[in-house]
MIGU-466699 format. One line per field, with one value per residue (C-alpha): residue in one letter; residue number from 1; x, y, z. Coordinates in steps of 0.05 Angstrom, whole numbers, always signed. Layout:
// MIGU-466699
code c(A|...)
pos c(NUM|...)
c1 c(X|...)
c2 c(Y|...)
c3 c(Z|...)
This chain:
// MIGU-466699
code c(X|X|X|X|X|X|X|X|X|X|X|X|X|X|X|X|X|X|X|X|X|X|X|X|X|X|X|X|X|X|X|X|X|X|X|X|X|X|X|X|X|X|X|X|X|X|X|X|X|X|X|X|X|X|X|X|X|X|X|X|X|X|X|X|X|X|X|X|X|X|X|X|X|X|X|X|X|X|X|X|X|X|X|X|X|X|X|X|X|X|X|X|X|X|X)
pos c(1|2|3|4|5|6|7|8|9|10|11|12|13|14|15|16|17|18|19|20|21|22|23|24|25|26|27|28|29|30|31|32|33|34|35|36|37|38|39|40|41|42|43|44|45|46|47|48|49|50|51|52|53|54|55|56|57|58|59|60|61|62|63|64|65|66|67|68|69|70|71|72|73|74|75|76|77|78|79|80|81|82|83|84|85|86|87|88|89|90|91|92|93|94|95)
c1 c(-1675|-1597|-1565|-1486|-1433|-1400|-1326|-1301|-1271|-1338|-1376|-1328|-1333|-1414|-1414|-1359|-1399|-1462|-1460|-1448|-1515|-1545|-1518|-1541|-1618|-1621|-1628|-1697|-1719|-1702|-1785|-1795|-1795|-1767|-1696|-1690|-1699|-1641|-1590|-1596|-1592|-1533|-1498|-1505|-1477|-1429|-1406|-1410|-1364|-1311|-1314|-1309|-1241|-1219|-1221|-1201|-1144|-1114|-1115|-1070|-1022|-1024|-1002|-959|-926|-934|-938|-1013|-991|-955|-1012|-1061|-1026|-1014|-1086|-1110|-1064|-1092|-1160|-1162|-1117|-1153|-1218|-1176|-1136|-1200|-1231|-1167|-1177|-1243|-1237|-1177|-1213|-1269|-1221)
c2 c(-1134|-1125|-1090|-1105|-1048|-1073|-1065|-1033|-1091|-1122|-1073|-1063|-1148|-1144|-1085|-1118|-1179|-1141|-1156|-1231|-1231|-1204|-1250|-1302|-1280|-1276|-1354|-1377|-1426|-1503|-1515|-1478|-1517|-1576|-1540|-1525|-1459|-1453|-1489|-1446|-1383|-1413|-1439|-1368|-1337|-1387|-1362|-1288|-1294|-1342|-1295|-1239|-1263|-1277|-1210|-1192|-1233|-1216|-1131|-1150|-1192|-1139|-1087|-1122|-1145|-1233|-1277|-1305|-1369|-1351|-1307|-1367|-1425|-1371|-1353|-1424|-1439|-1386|-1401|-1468|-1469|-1408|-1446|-1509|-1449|-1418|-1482|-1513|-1450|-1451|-1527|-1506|-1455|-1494|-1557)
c3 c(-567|-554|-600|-600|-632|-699|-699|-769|-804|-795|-824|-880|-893|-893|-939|-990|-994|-1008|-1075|-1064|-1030|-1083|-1134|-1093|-1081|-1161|-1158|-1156|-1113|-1125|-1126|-1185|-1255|-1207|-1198|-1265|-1259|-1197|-1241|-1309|-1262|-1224|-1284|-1328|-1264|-1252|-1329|-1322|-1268|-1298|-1365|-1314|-1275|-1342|-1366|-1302|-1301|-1377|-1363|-1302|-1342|-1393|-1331|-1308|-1365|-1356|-1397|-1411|-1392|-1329|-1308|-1319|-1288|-1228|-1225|-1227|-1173|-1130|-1154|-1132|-1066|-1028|-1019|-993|-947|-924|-903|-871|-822|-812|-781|-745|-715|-701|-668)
């Protein structure tokens, strides 16, 4: 077995997504109650998250003195472009 050094950004990456991991072994298998069981897990998460970036998102208005509006539509924006950013890359890379 070859065992290959890890730089330091990569070990910082692995042990920030840690807990990404572990949100995603929560959800059961897709054989279990014919997926039904996956997609309630998924979906709760899928909530406890969005209620979480909201929260998230209103303290850091508050701090930094936005509007709500203005810190939504900007969070939104950001919310929905990085994934479309992130991909873009990845298929660059990969070209």
């Amino acid at each position: 077995m070859i065992v290959e050094e890890v730089g330091c950004a990569s070990a910082i990456w692995q042990f920030v997504s840690m807990f990404w991991k572990v949100v995603g072994a929560v959800v059961p298998p897709r054989h279990i109650w014919g997926g039904w069981a996956s997609f309630l897990v998924a979906l709760a998460i899928i909530g406890i998250i969005t209620t979480l970036v909201g929260e998230v998102a209103t303290v850091l208005g508050c701090v930094i003195n936005l509007k709500p509006a203005v810190t939504g539509i900007t969070l939104v924006a950001m919310g929905t472009s990085l994934p479309d950013t992130f991909a873009s890359m990845q298929a660059a890379r990969s070209s």
